[in-house]
N, C-alpha and C positions, 0 to 999 in steps of 0.2 A: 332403591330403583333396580327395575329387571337388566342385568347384564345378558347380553348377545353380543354374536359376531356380527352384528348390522341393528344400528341405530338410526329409525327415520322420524323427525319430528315435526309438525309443521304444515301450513295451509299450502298449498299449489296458486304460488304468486313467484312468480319468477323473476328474477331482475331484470335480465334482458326482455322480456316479454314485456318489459312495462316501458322501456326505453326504445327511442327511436334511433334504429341502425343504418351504417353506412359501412362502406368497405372501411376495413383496417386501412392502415399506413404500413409502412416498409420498414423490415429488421437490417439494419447493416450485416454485412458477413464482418469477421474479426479483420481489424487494421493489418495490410500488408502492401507491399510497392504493385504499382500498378495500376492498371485501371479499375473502376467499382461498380458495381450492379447492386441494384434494390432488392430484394426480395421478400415474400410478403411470409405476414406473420401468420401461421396456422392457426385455425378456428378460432379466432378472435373478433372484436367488432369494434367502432367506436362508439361510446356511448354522446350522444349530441343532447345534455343535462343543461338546463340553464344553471348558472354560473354567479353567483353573487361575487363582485370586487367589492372588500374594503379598503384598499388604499388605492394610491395614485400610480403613474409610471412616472412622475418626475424625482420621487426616491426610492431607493432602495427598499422593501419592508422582507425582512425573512424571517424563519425561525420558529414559527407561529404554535401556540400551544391553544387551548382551549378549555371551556367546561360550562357545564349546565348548570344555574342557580334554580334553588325550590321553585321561582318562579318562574322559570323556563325561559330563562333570558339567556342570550350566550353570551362569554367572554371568552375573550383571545388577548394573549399579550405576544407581541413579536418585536422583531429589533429594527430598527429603521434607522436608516444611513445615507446619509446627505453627504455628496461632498463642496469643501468650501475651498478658498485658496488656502484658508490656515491646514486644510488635512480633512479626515473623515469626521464630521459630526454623526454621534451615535446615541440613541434615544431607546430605551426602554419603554414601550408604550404598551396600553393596558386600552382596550375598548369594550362596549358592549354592546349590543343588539336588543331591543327592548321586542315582546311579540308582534307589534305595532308595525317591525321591521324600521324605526328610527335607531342612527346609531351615536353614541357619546364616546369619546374620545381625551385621553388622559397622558400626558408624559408621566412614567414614573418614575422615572430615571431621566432627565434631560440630559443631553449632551454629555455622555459619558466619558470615560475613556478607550481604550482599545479591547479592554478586557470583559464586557459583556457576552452572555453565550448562556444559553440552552434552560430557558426560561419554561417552569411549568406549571401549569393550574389545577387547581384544585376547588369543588362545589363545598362549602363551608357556612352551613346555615341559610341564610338569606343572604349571604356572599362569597364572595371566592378569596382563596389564598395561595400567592401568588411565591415562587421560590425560584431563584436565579443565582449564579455564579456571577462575580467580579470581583475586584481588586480589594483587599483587606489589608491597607499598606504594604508594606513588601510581600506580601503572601497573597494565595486569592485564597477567597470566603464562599460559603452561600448566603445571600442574604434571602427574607421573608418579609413580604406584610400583607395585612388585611387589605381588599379593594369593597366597596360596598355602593350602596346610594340607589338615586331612582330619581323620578320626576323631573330628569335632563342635569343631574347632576350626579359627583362623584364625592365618595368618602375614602381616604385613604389613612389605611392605619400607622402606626409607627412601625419604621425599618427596624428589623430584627438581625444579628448575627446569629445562625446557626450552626456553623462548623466552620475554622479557617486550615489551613494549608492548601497544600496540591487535592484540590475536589472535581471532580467533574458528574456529568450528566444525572443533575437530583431531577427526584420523583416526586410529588408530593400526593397522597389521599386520605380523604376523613374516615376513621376507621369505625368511630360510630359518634353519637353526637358530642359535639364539641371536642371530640380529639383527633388530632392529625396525625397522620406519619411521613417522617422524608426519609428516601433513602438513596444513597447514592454512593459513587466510585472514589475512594481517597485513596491515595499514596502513604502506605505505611513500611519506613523502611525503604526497602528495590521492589516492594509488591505492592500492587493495587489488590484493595478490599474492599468488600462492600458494607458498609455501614448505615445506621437508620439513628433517627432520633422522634423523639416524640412531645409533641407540645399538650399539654393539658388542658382541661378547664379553667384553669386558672392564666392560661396565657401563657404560662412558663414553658419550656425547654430543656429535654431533658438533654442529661450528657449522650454524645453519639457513643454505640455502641456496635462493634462486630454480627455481622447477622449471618456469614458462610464464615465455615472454620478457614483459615488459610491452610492451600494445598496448591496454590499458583496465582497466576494475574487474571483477577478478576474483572468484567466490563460491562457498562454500558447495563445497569439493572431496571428494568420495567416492573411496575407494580398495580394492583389494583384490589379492589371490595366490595365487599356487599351492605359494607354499613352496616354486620355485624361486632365489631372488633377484630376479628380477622383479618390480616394482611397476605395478599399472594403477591410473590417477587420470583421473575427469573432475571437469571443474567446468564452468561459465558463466561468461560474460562480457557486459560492455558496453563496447563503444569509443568510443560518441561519437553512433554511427549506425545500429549493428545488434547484436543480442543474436546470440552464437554458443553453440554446445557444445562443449568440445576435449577430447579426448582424448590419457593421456602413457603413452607406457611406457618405465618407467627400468629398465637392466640394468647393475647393478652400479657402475660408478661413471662407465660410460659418458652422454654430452649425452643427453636425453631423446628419443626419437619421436613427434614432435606429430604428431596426425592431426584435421583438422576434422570433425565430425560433423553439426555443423548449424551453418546460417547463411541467416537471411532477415529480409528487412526486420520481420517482426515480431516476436513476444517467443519465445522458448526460455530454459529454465532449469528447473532444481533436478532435473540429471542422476543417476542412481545406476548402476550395474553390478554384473554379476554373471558368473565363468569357467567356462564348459561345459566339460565331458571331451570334449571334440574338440577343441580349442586356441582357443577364438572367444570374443571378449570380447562382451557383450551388455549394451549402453547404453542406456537410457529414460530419458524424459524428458517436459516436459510443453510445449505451444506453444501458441499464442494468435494472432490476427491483430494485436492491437496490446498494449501494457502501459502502462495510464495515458495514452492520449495526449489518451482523449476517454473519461468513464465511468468504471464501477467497475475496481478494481485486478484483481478476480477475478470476471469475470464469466464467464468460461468457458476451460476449460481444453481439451484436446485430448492423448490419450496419442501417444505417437511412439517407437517401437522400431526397432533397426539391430544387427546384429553384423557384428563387425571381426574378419577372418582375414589376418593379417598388415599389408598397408597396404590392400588390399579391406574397400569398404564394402558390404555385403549389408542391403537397407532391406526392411522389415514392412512392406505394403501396410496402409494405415488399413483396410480392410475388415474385414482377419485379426484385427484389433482391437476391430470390433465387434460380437458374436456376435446373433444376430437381430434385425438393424439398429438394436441399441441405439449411439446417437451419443456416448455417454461423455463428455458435454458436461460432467462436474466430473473431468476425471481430475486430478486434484491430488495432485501432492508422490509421484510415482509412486517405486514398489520393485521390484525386479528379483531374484528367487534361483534359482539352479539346481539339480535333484537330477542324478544320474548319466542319465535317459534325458528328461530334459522340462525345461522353464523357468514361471516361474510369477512373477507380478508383482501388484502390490496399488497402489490409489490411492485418496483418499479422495476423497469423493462424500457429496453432500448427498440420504444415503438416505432422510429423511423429516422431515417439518415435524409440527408438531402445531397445531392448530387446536381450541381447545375450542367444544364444540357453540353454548356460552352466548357466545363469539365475535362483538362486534358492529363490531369494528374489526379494520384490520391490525395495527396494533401488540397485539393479543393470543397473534399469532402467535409461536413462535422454532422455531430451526433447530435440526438435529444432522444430523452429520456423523456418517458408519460409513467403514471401511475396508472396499473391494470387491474381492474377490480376481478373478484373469482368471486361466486354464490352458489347457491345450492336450492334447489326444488325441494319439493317436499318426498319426491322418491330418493334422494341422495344425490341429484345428477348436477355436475357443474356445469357452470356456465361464466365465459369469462368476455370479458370489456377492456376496450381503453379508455378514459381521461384526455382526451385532448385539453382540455382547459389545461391539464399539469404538465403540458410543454415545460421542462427543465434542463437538468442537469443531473449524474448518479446519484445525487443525497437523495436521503431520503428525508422528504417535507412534507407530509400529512399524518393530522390523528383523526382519528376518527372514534365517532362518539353515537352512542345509542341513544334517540329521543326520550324523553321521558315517557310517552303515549305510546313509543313501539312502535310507530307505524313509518319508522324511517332512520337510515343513517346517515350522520352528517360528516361527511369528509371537510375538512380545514387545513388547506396547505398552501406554499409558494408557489410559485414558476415567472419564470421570464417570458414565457412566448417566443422565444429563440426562431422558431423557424417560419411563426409568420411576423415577426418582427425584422429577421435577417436574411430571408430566401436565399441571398447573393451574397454572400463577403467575398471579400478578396482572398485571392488562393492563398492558404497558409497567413497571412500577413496579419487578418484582421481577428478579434475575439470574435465570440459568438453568444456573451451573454450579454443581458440586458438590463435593463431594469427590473427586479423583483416585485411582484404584486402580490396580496394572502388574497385569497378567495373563499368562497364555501359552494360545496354542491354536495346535495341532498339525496343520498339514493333512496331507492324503496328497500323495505325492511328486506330479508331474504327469509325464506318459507321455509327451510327446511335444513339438515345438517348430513355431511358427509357419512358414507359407511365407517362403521368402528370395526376394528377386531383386535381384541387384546392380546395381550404380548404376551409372550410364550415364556421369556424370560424375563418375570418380575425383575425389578430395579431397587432394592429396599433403601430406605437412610444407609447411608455411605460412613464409612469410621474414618474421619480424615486423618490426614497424615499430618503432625504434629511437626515437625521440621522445615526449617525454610532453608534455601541455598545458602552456602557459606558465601562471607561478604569476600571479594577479593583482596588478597595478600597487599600489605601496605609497599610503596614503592616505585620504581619505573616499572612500568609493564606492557605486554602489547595490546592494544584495543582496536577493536573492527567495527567501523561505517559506510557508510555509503553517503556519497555526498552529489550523487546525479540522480536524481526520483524525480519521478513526473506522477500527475495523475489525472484526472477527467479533466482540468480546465485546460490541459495542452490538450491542440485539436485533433494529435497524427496519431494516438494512437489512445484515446481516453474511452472507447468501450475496453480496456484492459489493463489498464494502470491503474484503476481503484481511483479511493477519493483518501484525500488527508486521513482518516482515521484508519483506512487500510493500511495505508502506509506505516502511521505510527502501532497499530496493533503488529505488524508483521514485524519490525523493527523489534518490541519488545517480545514477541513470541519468537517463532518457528525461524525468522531469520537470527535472532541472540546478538541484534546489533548494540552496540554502546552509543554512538551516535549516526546522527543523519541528516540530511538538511533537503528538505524538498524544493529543486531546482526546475518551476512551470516556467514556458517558455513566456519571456514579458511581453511580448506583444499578441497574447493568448490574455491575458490579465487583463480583467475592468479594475476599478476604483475598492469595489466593492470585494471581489475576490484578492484582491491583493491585501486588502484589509483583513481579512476575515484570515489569509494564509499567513502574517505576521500577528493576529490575535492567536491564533491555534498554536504557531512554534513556544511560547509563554505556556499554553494549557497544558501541552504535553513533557515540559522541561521540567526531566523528572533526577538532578542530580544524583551520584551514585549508582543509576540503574538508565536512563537513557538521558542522553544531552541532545537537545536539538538546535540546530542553528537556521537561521532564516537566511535565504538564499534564490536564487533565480540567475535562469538561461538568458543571455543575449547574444543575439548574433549581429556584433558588431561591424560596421560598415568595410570592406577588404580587413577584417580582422578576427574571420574564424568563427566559431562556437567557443564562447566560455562561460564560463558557470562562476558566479560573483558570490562567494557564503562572507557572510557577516556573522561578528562577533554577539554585539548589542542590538537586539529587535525595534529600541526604542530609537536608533542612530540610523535607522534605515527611512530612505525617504517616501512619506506617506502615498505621493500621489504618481502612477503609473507611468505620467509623460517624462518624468524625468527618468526612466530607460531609454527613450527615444531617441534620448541627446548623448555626446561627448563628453566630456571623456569618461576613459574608463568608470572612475571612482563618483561618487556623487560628491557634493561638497560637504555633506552634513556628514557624512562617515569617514571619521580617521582613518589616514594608510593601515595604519597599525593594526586598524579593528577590521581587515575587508583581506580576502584572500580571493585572486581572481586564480579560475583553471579553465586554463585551453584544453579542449579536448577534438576529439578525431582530426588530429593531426595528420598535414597529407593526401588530405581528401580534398578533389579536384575542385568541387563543388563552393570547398569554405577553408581553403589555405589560412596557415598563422605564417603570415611575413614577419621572419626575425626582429625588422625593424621595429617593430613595436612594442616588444619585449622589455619588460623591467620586472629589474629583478628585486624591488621593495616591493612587485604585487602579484605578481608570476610566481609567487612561492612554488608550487608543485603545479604536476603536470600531467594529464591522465594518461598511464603509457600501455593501458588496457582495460575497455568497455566489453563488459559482458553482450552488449548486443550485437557489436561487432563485431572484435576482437584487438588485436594490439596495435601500435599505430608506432614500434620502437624501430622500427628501420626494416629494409625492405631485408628478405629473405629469413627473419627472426622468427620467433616461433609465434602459432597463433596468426598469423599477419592480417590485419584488417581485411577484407572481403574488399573495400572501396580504398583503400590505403595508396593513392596513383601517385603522389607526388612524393621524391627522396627530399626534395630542396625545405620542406618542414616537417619530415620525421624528426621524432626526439633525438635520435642517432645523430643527426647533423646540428640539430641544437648542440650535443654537449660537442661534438669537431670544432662549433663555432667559438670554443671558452664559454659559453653561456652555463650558468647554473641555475639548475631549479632541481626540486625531487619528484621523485616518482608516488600517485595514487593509483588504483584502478575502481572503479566503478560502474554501476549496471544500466544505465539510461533505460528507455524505456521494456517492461515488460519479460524484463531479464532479470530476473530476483535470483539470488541466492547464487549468483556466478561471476562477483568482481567485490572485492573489498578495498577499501581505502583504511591501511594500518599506520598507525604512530605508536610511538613509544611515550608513553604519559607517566606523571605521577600520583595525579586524580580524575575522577570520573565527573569531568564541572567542566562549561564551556571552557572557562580562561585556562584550564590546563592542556585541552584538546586543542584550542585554537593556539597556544604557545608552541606546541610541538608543529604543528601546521605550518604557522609562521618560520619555524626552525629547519625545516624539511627534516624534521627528525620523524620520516614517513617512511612508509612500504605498498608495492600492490601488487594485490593475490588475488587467485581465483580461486581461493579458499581460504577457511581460514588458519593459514597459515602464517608464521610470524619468520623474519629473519633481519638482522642489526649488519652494520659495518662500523669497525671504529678501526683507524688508522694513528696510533702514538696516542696524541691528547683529543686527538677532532674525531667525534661523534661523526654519526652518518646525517646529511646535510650537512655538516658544515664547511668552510671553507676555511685554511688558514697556514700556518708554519707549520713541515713536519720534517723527522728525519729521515734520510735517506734509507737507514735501517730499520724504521720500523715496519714490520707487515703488518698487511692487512689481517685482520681479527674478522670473522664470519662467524656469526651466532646466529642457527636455527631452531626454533620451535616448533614441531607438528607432530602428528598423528601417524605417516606416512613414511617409508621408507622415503630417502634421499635417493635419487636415480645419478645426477647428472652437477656439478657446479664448473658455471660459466663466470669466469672476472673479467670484466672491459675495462680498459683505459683507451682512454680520448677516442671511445667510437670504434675500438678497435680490441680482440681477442685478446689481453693477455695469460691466460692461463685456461683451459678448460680440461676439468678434471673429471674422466669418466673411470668404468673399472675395466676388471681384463676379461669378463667371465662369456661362455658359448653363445647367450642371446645378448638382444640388445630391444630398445623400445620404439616404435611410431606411433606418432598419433596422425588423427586423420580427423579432419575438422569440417563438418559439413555445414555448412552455413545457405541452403539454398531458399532463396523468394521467388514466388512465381504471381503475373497475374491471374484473376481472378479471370476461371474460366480455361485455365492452361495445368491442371493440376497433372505433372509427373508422378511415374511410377514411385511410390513409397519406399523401396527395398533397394537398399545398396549391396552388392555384394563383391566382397572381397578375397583375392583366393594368394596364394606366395610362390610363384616359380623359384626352383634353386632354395629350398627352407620347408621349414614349417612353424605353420600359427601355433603359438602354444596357449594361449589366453587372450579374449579381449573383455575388456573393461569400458564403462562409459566413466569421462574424467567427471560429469557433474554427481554431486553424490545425492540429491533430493529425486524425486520418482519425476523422469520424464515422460513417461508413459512410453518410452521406446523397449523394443525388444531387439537385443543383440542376443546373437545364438553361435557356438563355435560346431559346425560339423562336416565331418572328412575332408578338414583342411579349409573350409569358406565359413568366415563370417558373412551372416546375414543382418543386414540393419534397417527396423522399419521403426517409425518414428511418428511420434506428435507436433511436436514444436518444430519450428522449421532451421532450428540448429543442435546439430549435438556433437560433442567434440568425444573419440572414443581412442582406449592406447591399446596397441596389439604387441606381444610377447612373441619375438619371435626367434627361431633359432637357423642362421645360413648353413645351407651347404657347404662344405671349404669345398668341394672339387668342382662345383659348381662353375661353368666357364662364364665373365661377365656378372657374374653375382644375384644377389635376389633379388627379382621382379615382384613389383605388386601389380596383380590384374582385378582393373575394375569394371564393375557391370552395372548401369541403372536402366534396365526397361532395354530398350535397343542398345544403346550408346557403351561404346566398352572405350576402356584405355588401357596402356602398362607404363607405369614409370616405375625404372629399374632405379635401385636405391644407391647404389654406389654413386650415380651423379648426385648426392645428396650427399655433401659432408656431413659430418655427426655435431648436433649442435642447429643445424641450419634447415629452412624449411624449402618448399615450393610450393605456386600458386598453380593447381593444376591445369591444365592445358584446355581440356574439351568440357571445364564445368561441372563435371561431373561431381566433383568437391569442390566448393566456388571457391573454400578459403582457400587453405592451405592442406598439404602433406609434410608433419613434419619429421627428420628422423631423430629423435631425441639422442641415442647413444645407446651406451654401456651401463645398465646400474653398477655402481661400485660397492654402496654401502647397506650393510643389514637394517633390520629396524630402527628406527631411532626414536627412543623416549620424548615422553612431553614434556620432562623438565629440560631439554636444549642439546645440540650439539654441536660444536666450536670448532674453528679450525683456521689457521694462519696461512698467508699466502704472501708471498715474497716480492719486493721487487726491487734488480739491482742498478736498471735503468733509471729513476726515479728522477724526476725533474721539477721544475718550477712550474705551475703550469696545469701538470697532469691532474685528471679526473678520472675515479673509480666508482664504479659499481659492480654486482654482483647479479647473477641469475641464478637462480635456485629451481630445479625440476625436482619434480618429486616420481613415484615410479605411477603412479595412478594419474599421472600427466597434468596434475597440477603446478602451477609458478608463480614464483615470488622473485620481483625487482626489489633491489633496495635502490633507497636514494643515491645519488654521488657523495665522493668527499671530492671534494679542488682542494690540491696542494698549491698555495699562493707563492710559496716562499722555501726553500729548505733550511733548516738550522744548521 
């Protein structure tokens, strides 16, 4: 075939030209306080397609997979979810479509259990062959079987085992007659790999085998054929450092041909493809400047398209992608199909918010999400649509599939109809999903294909890297999670938290968490999504490499925000209403197996009245949220932004005698800047939730590590000590030590800085504005009586802010609407009254002189200008400190019955680490 830098193929049938238009619908702006406005989506249209429904709205149906048999019948198989008093009945159903447009209907799976998921088809003769994940006794499986029949009935073949362990998201395609391939994501080791197997003519099954060399965590692989023998497969990956796309092609039983497709420092993932009648594979994909490092999981997506003709890679100019300079800023979880003269791709996108007039708040607001189709003319030129039928939510729930005759694509997906089902909920109070329907809408073929121009720099077969991470040292050790995640089905702020699989991807990638537990807020939860979010904590529970626990936000009646994680998935109770009610605990879940955490304590809004505290389920206690900041007593460092109340800061907890330990975590949209640490001895829930329960915890706003042990009593514990023993302090990090702070009972005793000419502030900006009010960007900062010697941002992932140090003035412009940053500074001694800091944002100036700020201790600025806090950290004392620990004992001669210690840890990069308390009950 003739290579050029412009490929046009294809009759002049345009897809919108055959479709009848209507104005678009409205893009949200991203979730923040305040009031909201619509805004409409650039050159877009809605497509108004008749709609074929195969199921009902009185159950659930989602999931939906599809395929063409010789006879051009369709089948889809999806999962459908009934709820009963006994719990969620769950049903494996298999249907078809005869030309006729009669349809047959088959359980093949009745009434399953929790663990069904991501069912796919495949055209197999004069039938299809169906492959699904569930439960393989203690392990899940994939299982397989034939579907066939005709003349209003069904033939179903015998169930097949094909692969058991940790498997997720199989493919299945017939590679030429009578042989199949699956391929899919298993758990080998702390690494996902991608693996295929192959069933013969004879019916048999061959052993699964490796198809990417391991070089990282591979995911989520898409496949497809031509009914040559030939298999094409991409997936994504994570190594360590960079997110890639690779692309395989296996021919027959020859080693694969790896081709890179993408690779850049930022995120790339959740590839699909689709093979042109000209020999050329065509790969899409979605890419991001960062994934979690700083911000929401899904705050903006970017489409990316390339075809591959042999080992040439021919790249889509982003342009050809954006038809009337619409910037396609949600292209999420993109699809790729081809007819015989065009290519045509669909991505979901947050086509409209709904805002009731009576609207006096954001949170009255929620999202929906439409599938938006993109095509091509026969000159190159896109043209883009939306799907109103695909009223949903972020997943992505359509395939799409080429007619056999060419003359049409068949999209097959889910949706609720959210927003003409719900127009009105209740502010914040009520969910927004509904019932699940699958549908089919048929588009016209697309006439023609994007401009090409090949890459400049070839991509050859890759020499993977033979080595995989060492496993971690046997023993106690420190482990980092997060145990406050949200994601789209909470309604405040779900165009930016991702969905379940972001979450667990970020988890195991770019954030390097050990466990996590995603905590949607329950009365955000239908029947169906609560189902589906304790089937997923199972799918993803990958011992050794991540532990996930199922979990969920309540906001209990005068008793705060807490966050309820559970041990056992199977002890949690199935149906929604029972968050509704009292008490804390459910009755099906042991004390034992449930850890409740209060969090944003002190805030006006959602006080924790001590009274209700216990301390069998109060174990820990979040004493710093990345979204907000700390919540440990007023004038502390960090100080929550909304932090109004002292009477339930954690401060006046431990003044109270009460004991519980300290986590921190990132609620919504705040990745990669709160961790909840323990000290474990394996990487397995019951060893994670043992230390939990023990408050043998920490929380950092990195990952840093630091222990308390007093005589025999570990950190959390409470018990007999002697009056001679000191306190023992073991730190772990990367980071100089700046600062250490000891409290007992709520009070200073010992705070340990150095003696040397500077000392450190940090300066914490945490500003929200409504929508329509946007302030000057640029903070700037300048030092009467000193000088700036250095400023630093304390988060270490790319916020996309620019700090700049010149003659003397920090300048700070910024992305995210918080950034915490530390300045290096050196006083004047003759200086009379000491150093002032002078702040500048747009008009509005201030000075707060530093000396009113003891060392150690913060404030919450006066005119705003820094909503949180200023804090002045101190003195560094100590040089670098290694990663294998640094120790250090602290005294105390007052020692009494009674007393509680903990520990503060600053680092010089203005990172902190709480340890738990110890209570001394008793002295020896």
């Amino acid at each position: 075939m003739r290579r050029s830098t412009s490929i046009h193929v294809g009759i002049a049938i345009g897809l919108l030209a055959t479709a009848g238009l209507v104005n678009c619908g409205t893009d949200a702006p991203p979730a923040r306080e305040g009031a909201r406005r619509a805004a409409t989506l650039n050159s877009s249209a809605t497509l108004e397609l008749p709609t074929k429904w195969w199921t009902t709205a009185q159950r659930s149906s989602i999931e939906p997979t599809s395929a063409l048999d010789s006879s051009g019948r369709l089948w889809t198989a999806y999962l459908e979810v009934k709820s009963t008093q006994a719990g969620e009945q769950v049903s494996l159903i298999a249907s078809v479509q005869e030309p006729d447009g009669r349809m047959v209907t088959i359980r093949v799976e009745p009434n399953s259990s929790r663990a069904p998921a991501a069912p796919s088809l495949c055209s197999f003769n004069d039938q299809v062959y169906l492959v699904w994940e569930a439960d393989h006794g203690e392990e899940r499986g994939l299982f397989a079987r034939a579907l066939g029949g005709g003349q209003g009935g069904f033939e179903l073949g015998s169930k097949k085992v094909i692969a058991t362990g940790r498997v997720l998201f199989p493919t299945v395609q017939e590679t030429s007659d009578g042989i199949l391939e699956v391929v899919y994501q298993a758990l080998a080791g702390e690494q996902y790999e991608i693996r295929h197997a192959r069933r013969g003519i004879d019916g048999s099954w061959s052993s699964p085998t490796r198809l990417f060399e391991a070089r990282g965590d591979y995911w989520r692989p898409r496949s497809a054929t031509r009914g040559d023998g030939a298999l094409h497969v991409v997936c994504d990956s994570f190594d360590g450092d960079r997110f890639v796309v690779d692309y395989a092609l296996l021919e027959n039983e020859e080693l694969p041909v790896v081709i890179r497709v993408a690779e850049t420092a930022g995120y790339q993932g959740m590839p699909s493809l689709a093979l042109d009648s000209h020999g050329r594979t065509w790969v899409a994909w979605e890419e991001a400047d960062q994934f979690g490092e700083i911000g929401g999981l899904r705050a903006e997506r970017r489409l990316k398209l390339a075809a591959i003709e042999g080992t040439q890679i021919f790249n889509v100019p982003g342009s050809a992608l954006r038809p009337g300079g619409n910037r396609l800023t949600r292209a999420d979880f993109p699809r790729v199909a081809c007819g015989p003269n065009g290519l045509l791709l669909t991505t979901r996108t947050t086509g409209e918010s709904f805002v009731p007039k009576h609207a006096k708040e954001y949170s009255e607001f929620y999202t929906s999400w439409f599938t938006q189709v993109l095509s091509f003319d026969a000159k190159g030129r896109a043209q883009l649509g939306v799907l109103r039928a695909t009223d949903g939510d972020g997943e992505a729930t359509e395939q799409l599939l080429a007619s056999r005759s060419g003359d049409k694509i068949l999209c097959v997906f889910s949706a609720d109809g959210r927003s003409r089902q719900q127009p009105k909920p209740a502010a914040f109070e009520a969910p927004i999903e509904t019932d699940w329907r699958v549908g089919k809408v048929e588009l016209p073929a697309p006439s023609g294909f994007p401009e090409l121009v090949p890459r400049q720099k070839q991509t050859p077969p890759y020499a993977p890297a033979t080595h995989r991470p060492t496993k971690r040292a046997p023993g106690e050790r420190a482990l980092f999670g997060d145990l406050h995640r949200h994601t789209q089905l909470s309604r405040c702020q779900g165009t930016l938290d991702g969905t379940s699989l972001d979450a667990y991807r970020y988890a195991r990638g770019p954030g390097q968490l050990d466990f996590i537990s995603i905590t949607d807020h329950y009365q955000h939860l239908t029947a169906l999504s609560h189902w589906r979010t304790l089937r997923d904590v199972e799918r993803f529970y990958a011992p050794g490499s991540l532990v996930t626990f199922p979990g969920v936000e309540r906001a209990l009646r005068e008793r705060a925000h807490v966050n309820e994680i559970y041990l056992d998935p199977v002890e949690v109770p199935g149906s929604i209403d029972s968050f509704h009610r009292e008490p804390d605990v459910k009755g099906s879940v042991p004390i034992e197996h449930t850890v409740a955490i209060p969090h944003m304590m002190g805030m006006k809004a959602a006080p924790f009245p001590w009274k209700y505290f216990r301390s069998d389920l109060h174990r820990v206690m979040e004493v710093y949220q990345g979204l907000r900041g700390s919540y440990e007593g007023a004038g502390l460092p960090y100080e929550a932004m909304n932090r109004e109340l002292d009477s339930s800061s954690m401060s006046e907890g431990i003044r109270r005698g009460l004991h519980f330990g300290f986590i921190a975590s990132s609620d919504h949209r705040a990745s990669s800047t709160a961790y909840a640490g323990v000290w474990a001895t394996e990487l397995t829930r019951e060893s994670v939730f043992e230390a939990l329960r023990a408050r043998r915890t920490f929380g950092a706003t990195s990952q840093f590590a630091a222990d308390l042990k007093l005589g025999s009593l570990a950190m959390g514990a409470r018990g007999s000590a002697s009056a001679e023993d000191p306190l023992w302090i073991r730190v772990q990090s990367p980071a100089p030590i700046a600062t250490i702070e000891v409290i007992k009972n709520g009070e200073t005793l010992e705070f340990i800085q150095g003696e040397g000419p500077t000392e450190l502030v940090a300066i914490s900006c945490r500003r929200y504005q409504a929508l329509g009010t946007e302030p000057p960007d640029e903070l700037k900062v300048s030092l009467k009586g000193g000088r700036i010697l250095k400023a630093t941002e304390r988060m270490h992932g790319r916020t996309g802010a620019t700090l700049a140090l010149d003659s003397g003035t920090v300048s700070l412009r910024k992305k995210i609407p918080w950034i915490d940053f530390v300045l290096e500074i050196e006083p004047t001694p003759s200086e009379s009254g000491g150093p002032v800091l002078e702040l500048q944002l747009g008009d509005l100036r201030d000075s707060v002189p530093l000396n009113e700020i003891p060392a150690g201790r913060s404030i919450k600025h006066a005119k705003n200008l820094v909503r949180e806090s200023i804090w002045r950290i101190g003195k560094p004392f100590l040089p670098a400190v290694t990663l294998s620990g640094f120790e250090i004992a602290i005294e105390d001669p007052n020692r009494a019955a009674g007393d509680s210690y903990y520990a503060r840890i600053t680092f010089t990069d203005g990172n902190v680490v709480w340890t738990s308390p110890i209570r001394v009950t008793s002295l020896e």
